[in-house]
VODREN-847383 format. One record per residue (C-alpha): x, z, y; residue in three letters. Coordinates in steps of 0.5 Angstrom, whole numbers, padded with zeros to 4 digits, always signed. Each point is the difference from the previous one (the first is absolute). Example, Ala and Ser with C-alpha at 12.3 -4.5 7.8 and 13.67 -1.06 7.14 Angstrom:
2
+0025+0016-0009ALA +0002-0002+0007SER 
This chain:
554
-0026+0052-0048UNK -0001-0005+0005UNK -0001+0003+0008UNK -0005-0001+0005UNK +0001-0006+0005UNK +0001+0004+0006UNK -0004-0001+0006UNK +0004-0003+0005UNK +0005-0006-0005UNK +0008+0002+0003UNK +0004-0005+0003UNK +0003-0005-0005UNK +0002-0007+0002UNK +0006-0005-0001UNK +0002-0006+0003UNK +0001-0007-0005UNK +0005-0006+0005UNK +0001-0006-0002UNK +0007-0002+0003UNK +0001-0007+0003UNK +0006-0004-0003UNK +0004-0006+0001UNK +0006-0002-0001UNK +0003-0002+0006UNK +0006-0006+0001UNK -0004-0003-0006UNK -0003-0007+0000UNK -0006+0003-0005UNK +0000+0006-0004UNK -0006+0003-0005UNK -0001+0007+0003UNK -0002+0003-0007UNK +0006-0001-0003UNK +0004+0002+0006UNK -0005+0007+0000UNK +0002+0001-0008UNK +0007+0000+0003UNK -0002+0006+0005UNK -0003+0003-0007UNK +0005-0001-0005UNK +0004+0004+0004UNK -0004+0007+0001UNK +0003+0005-0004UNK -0002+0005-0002UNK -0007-0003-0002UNK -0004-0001-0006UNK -0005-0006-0003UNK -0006+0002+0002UNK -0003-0005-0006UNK +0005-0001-0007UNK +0003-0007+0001UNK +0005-0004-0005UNK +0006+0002-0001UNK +0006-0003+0004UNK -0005-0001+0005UNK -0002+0003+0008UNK -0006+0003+0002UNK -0004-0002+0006UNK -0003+0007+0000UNK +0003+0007+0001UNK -0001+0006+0000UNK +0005+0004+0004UNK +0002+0007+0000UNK -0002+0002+0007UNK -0008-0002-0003UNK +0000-0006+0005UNK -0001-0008-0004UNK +0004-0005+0002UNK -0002-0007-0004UNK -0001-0008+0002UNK -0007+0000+0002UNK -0003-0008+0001UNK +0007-0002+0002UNK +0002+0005+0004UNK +0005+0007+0000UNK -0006+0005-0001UNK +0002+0007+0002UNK -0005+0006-0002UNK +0001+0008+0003UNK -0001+0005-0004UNK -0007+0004+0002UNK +0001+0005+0005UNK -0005+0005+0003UNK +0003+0000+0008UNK +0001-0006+0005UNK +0007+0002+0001UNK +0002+0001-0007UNK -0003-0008-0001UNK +0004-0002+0006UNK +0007+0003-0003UNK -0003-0003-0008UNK -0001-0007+0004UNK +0006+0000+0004UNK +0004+0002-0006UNK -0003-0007-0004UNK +0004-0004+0005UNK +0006+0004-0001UNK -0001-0003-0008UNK -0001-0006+0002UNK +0005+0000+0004UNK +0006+0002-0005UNK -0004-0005-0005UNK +0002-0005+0005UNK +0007+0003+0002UNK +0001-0001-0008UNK -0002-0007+0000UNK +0006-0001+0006UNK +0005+0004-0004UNK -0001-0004-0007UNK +0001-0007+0005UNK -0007-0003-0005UNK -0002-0005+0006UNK +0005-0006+0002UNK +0005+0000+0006UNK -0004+0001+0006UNK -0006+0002-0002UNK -0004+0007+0000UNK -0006+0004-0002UNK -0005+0002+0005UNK -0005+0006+0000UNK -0006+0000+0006UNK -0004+0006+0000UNK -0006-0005+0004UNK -0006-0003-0003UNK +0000-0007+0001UNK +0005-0006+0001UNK -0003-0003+0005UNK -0002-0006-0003UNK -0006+0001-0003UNK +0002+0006-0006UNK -0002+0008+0000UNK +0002+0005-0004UNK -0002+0007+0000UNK +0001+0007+0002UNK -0005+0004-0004UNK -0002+0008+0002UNK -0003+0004-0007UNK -0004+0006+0002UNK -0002+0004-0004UNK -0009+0003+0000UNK -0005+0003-0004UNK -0005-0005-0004UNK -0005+0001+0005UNK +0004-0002+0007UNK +0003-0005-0004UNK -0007-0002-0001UNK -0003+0001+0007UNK +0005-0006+0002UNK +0000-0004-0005UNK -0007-0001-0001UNK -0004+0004+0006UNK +0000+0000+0007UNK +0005+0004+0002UNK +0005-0005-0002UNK -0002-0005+0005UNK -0003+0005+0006UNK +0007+0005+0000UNK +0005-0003-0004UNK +0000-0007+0002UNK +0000+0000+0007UNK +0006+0006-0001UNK +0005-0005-0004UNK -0002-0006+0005UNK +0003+0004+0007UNK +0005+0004-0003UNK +0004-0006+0001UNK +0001+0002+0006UNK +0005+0007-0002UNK +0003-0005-0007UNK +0001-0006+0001UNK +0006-0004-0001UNK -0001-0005+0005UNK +0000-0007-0001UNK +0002-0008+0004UNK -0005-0005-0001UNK -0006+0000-0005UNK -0001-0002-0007UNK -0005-0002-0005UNK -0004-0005+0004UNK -0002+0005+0005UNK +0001+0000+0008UNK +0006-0001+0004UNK +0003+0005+0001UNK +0006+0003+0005UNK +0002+0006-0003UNK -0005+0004-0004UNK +0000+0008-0002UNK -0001-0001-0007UNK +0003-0004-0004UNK -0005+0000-0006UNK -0007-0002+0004UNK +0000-0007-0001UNK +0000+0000-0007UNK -0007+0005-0002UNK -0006-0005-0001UNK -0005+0005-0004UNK -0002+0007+0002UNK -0001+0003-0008UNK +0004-0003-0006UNK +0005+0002-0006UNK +0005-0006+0001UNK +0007+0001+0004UNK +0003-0006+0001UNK -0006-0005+0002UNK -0007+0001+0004UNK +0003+0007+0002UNK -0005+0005+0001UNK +0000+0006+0006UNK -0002+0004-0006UNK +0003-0001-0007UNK -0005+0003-0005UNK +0006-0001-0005UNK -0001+0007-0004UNK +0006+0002-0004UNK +0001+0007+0001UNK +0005+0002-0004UNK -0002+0007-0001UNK -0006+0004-0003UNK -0006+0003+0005UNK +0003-0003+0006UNK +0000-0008+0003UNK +0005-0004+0003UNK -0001-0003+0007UNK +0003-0006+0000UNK +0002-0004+0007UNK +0002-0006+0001UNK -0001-0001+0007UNK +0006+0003+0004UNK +0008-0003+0002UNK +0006+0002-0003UNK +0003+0005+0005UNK +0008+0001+0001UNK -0002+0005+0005UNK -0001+0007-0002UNK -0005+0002+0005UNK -0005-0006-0002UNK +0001+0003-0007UNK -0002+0006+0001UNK -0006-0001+0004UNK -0002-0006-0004UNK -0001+0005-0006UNK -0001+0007+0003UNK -0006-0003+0005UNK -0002-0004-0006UNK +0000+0007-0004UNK -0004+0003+0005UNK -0006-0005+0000UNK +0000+0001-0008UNK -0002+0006+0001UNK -0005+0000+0006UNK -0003-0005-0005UNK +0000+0004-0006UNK -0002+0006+0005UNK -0006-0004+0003UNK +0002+0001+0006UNK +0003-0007+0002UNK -0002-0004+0006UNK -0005-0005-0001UNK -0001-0003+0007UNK +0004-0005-0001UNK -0002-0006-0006UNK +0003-0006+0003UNK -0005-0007+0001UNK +0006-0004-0004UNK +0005+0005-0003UNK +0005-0006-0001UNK +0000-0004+0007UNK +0001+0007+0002UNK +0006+0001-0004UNK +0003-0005+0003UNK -0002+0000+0008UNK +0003+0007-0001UNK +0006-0002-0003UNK +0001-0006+0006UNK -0002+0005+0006UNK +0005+0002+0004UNK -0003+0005+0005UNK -0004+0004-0005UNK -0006-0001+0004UNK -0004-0006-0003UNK -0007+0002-0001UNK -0001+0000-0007UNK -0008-0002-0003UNK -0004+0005-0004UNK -0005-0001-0005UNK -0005+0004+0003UNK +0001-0002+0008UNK +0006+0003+0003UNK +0006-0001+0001UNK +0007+0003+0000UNK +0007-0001+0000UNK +0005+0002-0005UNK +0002+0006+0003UNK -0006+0002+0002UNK -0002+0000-0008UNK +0007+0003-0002UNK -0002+0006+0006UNK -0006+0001-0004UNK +0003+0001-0007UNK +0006+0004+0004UNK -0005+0005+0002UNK -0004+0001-0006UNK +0007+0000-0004UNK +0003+0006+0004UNK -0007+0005+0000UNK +0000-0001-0008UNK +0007+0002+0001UNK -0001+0006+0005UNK -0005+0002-0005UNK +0004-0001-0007UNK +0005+0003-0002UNK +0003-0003-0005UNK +0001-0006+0005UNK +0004+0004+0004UNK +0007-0004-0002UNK -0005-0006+0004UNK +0000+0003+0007UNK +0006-0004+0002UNK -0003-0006-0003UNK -0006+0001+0004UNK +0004+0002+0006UNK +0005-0007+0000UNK -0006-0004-0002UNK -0003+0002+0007UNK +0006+0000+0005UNK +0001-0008-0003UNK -0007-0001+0003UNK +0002+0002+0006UNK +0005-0004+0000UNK -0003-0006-0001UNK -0005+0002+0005UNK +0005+0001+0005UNK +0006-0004-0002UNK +0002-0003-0007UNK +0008+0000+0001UNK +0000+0007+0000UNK -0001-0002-0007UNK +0007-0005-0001UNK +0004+0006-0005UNK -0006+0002-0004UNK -0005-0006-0002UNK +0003-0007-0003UNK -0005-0004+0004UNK +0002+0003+0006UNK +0008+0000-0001UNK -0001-0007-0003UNK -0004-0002+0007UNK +0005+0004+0004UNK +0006-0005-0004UNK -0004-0006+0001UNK -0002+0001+0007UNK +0008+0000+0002UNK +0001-0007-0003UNK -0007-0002+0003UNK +0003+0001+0007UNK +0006-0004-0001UNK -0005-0006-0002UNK -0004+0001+0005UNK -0006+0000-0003UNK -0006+0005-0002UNK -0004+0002-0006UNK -0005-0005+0003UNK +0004-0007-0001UNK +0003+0003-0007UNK -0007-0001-0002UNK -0001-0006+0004UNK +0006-0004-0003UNK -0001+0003-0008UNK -0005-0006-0002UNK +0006-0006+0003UNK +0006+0004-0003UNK -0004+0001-0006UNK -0002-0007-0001UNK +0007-0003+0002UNK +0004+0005-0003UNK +0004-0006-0004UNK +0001-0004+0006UNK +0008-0001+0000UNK +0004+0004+0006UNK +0002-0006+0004UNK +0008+0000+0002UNK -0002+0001+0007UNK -0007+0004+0001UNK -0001-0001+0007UNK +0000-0007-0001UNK -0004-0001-0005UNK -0008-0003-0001UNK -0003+0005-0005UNK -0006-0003+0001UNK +0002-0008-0002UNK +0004+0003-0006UNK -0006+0004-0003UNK -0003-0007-0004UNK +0007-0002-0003UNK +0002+0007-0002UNK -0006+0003-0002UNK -0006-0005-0001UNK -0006-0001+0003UNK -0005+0006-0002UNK +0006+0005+0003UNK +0001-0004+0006UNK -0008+0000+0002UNK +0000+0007-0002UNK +0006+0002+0005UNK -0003-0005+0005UNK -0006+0004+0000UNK +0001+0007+0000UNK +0006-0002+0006UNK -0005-0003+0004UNK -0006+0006-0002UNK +0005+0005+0003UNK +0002-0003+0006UNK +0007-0001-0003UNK +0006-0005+0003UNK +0005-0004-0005UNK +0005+0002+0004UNK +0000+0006-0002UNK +0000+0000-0006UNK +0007+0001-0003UNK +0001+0006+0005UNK -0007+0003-0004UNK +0001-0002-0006UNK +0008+0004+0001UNK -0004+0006+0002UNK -0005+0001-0005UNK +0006-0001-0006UNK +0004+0005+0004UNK -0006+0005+0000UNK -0001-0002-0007UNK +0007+0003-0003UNK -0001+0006+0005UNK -0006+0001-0005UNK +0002-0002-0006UNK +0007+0004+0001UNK -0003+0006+0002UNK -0003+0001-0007UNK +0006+0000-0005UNK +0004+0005-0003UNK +0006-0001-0001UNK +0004+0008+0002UNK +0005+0000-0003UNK +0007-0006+0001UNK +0003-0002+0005UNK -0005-0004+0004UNK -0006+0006+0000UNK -0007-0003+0002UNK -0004-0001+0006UNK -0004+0007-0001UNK +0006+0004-0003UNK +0003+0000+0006UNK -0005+0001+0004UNK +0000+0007-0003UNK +0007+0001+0000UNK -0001-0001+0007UNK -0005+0005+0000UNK -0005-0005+0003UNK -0006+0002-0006UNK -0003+0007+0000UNK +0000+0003-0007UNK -0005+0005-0003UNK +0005+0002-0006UNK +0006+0003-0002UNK +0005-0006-0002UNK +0002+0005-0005UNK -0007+0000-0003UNK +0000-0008-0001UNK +0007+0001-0004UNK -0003+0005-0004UNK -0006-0004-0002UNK +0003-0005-0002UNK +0004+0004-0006UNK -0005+0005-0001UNK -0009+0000+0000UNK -0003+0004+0004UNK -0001+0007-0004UNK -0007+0002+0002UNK -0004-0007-0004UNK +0000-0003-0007UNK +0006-0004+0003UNK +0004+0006-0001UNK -0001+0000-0008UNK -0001-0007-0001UNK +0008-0001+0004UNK +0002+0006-0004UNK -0002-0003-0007UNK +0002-0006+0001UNK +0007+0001+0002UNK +0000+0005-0007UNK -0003-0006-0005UNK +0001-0005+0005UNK +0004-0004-0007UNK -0006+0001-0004UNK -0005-0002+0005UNK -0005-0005-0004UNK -0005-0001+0006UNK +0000+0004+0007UNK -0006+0001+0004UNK -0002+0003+0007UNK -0005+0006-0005UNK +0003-0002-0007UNK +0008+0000-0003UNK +0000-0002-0008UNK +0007+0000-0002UNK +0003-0002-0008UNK +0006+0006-0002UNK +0006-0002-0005UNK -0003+0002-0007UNK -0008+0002+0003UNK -0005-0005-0005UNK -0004+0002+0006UNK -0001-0002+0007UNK -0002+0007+0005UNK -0004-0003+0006UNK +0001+0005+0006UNK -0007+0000+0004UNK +0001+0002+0008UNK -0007+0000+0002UNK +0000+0005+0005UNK +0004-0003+0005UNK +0000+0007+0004UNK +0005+0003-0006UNK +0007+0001+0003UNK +0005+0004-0001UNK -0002+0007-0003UNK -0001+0004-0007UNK -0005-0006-0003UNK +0006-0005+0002UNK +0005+0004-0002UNK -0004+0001-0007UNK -0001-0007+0000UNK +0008-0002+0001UNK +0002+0006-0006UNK -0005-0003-0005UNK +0002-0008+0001UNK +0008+0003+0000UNK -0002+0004-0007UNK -0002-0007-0003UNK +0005-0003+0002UNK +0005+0005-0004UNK -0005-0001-0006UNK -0003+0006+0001UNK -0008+0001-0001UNK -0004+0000+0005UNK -0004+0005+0004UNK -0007-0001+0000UNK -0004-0003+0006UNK -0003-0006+0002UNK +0004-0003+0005UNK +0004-0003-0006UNK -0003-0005-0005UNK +0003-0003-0006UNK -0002-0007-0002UNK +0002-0006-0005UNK +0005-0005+0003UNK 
């Protein structure tokens, strides 16, 4: 007997997060092989596809209900579904604490050379052209995944929502890539790298909507979102979900702002993304502008009426109420915001050695395009001394030095300069980068660790929840029964999937494929029956009837 689809879709969402990885001390490295080190020593997990004997998997299924596997050269962390922004945020920080141990491991079986060691960034490019993503998944009815996807509501409420919610998650970013404007320091670290509104890809053209439409569950729709930052900071985690949750459901209510259709939806990423004050005038499509803060006022306002009058978003009222004090603080003074927001701690960090350098954002921006084009130009033993401007043409030819002579002379620069600016926007640079690994654990925690254990960074969760999950699912979704299982048949897993276990038992001509289709099925009797029949194949005894368990020929 299947239910009725409820008319308001409960909360479900999860986080996919492609770490950045390096070896450092190295002169070169692969990073897919450096990442199928990390997976090698995930344990417990099971192969999410049957692979030859002997030979490692690249893709496991863990009992926590998270998936850990290389993805286009990179470590790939995947939470398990959770129905709370906070219970996601604990399931998130929970995947760097495996990532973490893994690379721990990695140090302790001495697997690298002398002088060598693996490196986890939780960031979104490297700076030199390259991004990799930090994708959202939400789950929606049929007909709101349609109303974005194919309807105008997608580029009236959502578009203009993703744009200048910037301001609450991005993890701030030095410079500019991917051909676009210079940049001193931007809020988000992945605007520069969206060229389309609508598409299926992920890795080129990168759309603000991503139509790609793998639900993974029946009656139900998965949102996929492609356009926000990797965040270490458990406040711009919690808010970038929870707003993003609430503004699903103004559109699945029909009750979203429409006001705000932006004229170029992509231009406008980028110049919330480089605007500082939070006041740049945004152009709408229908005349008009506004600010990214007057547009996230707008869907704050009809997130918490929708809130006051729904009480199955009551557990939202935080999210609503955090959601506005950040707005005020923007408004008023955005340092307020340094323990709680990944751009504004990493800003706050940046500043200080822009202050001893004795610059502003503005000649950052300004000297990018010099420092860029004459990154290889060798260190002179005595820079104060130097002529950068004659070694150009012999060190790095002559298109570089045309370019870095024209982009000097565009902006009003001195060659005497130089070597104290090109300092500075290294020195900045490593700040950035810094920021984004993970290393906890050994003698020399990173950058961000220890601003938590000097309780410099506001959290949103209990530290012991975060342990938790990273051992145990969250017990109120499908994650629950799909980590349960595998831990039970995890030596005789044939395929593993997020709605789909098959499994081969010793003696069994047969493979018993379990569905997992329902991804609101958590702990409970239906659970509990489903874990005694599987644990009565597994000791030969004849199978209750039902339809969640099917046999099939190998």
């Amino acid at each position: 007997m299947t239910a009725a689809l409820p008319t308001a879709t409960p909360m479900l969402a999860g986080i996919e997060t492609e770490y950045g990885i390096a070896i450092r001390g190295a002169p070169s490295f692969d990073p897919a092989a450096a990442s199928l080190l990390l997976l090698a020593r995930c344990q417990p997990g099971s192969p999410a596809r049957e692979r030859p004997p002997g030979a490692g998997s690249d893709d496991l299924m863990l009992p926590n209900g998270a998936r850990f596997y290389l993805d286009h050269a990179h470590p790939e962390y995947a939470t398990p579904e959770c129905r709370s922004p906070n219970e996601l945020v604990a399931a998130d920080r929970a995947g760097e604490q495996i990532l973490d141990r893994c690379r721990a491991l990695v140090e302790r079986d001495a697997v690298l050379p002398a002088g060598q060691r693996l490196a986890l960034y939780k960031n979104n490019s490297d700076g030199v052209g390259n991004s990799y993503g930090c994708h959202e998944n939400y789950l929606v009815s049929p007909a709101t995944w349609a109303s974005v996807a194919q309807g105008e509501v997608g580029m009236a409420a959502l578009v203009p929502f993703l744009v200048t919610r910037t301001i609450l998650c991005g993890a701030g970013k030095v410079g500019a890539e991917n051909a676009t404007a210079a940049a001193g320091f931007q809020l988000c670290q992945r605007a520069d790298f969206f060229e389309t509104l609508y598409g299926v890809q992920t890795t080129f053209r990168r759309p603000l909507v991503n139509l790609r439409d793998e639900a993974h569950a029946t009656r139900y729709q998965r949102l996929h979102v492609i356009v926000g930052d990797a965040n270490l900071a458990e406040h711009s985690t919690w808010l970038k979900v929870g707003t993003t949750q609430l503004v699903l459901a103004l559109i699945a209510a029909d009750r979203a702002p429409g006001v705000f259709r932006l004229r170029d939806p992509l231009a406008a990423f980028r110049e919330v993304s480089r605007d500082l004050s939070f006041r740049a005038a945004i152009e709408l499509d229908r005349g008009g502008r506004a600010t990214a803060l007057e547009i996230q006022r707008g869907f704050v306002a009809a997130a918490g009426a929708l809130v006051a009058e729904r009480p199955d978003l009551e557990t939202y009222r935080g999210v609503v109420e955090a959601w506005d004090d950040a707005l005020a603080c923007l408004d008023d003074d955005w340092t307020q915001l340094t323990d709680r927001f990944d751009w504004a701690i990493k800003r706050a960090l940046l500043e200080r050695v822009l202050a001893r350098g004795g610059a502003t954002w503005d000649e950052v921006r300004a000297w990018q395009p010099v420092i860029e084009a004459t990154a290889e130009l060798p260190r002179p033993a005595d820079p104060a001394a130097d002529d950068p401007d004659a070694r150009l043409e012999p060190a790095l030819g002559r298109a570089l030095a045309v370019r870095a002579r024209a982009a000097l002379r565009a902006e009003g620069l001195r060659w005497a300069d130089y070597w104290g600016r090109r300092d500075l926007h290294f020195a900045l640079r490593r700040v950035d980068l810094d920021y984004h690994e993970i290393r906890r654990t050994g003698p020399a925690p990173a950058l961000f660790t220890r601003l938590e254990q000097a309780n410099a960074v506001a959290s949103v969760v209990d530290p012991r929840d975060i342990v938790a999950r990273v051992e145990e699912p969250p017990p109120d979704t499908r994650a629950w029964l799909r980590g349960r299982l595998l831990a039970m048949v995890a030596p005789h897993v044939v395929a593993a999937d997020w709605s789909e276990l098959t499994v081969r038992l010793p003696g069994d001509a047969q493979q018993l494929t379990i569905e997992l289709a329902d991804p609101f099925t958590g702990s409970g009797a239906d659970a509990d029956a489903l874990l005694s029949e599987v644990a009565r194949r597994m000791a030969h005894l004849p199978a209750r009837a039902g339809a969640v368990c099917t046999e099939q020929d190998p």
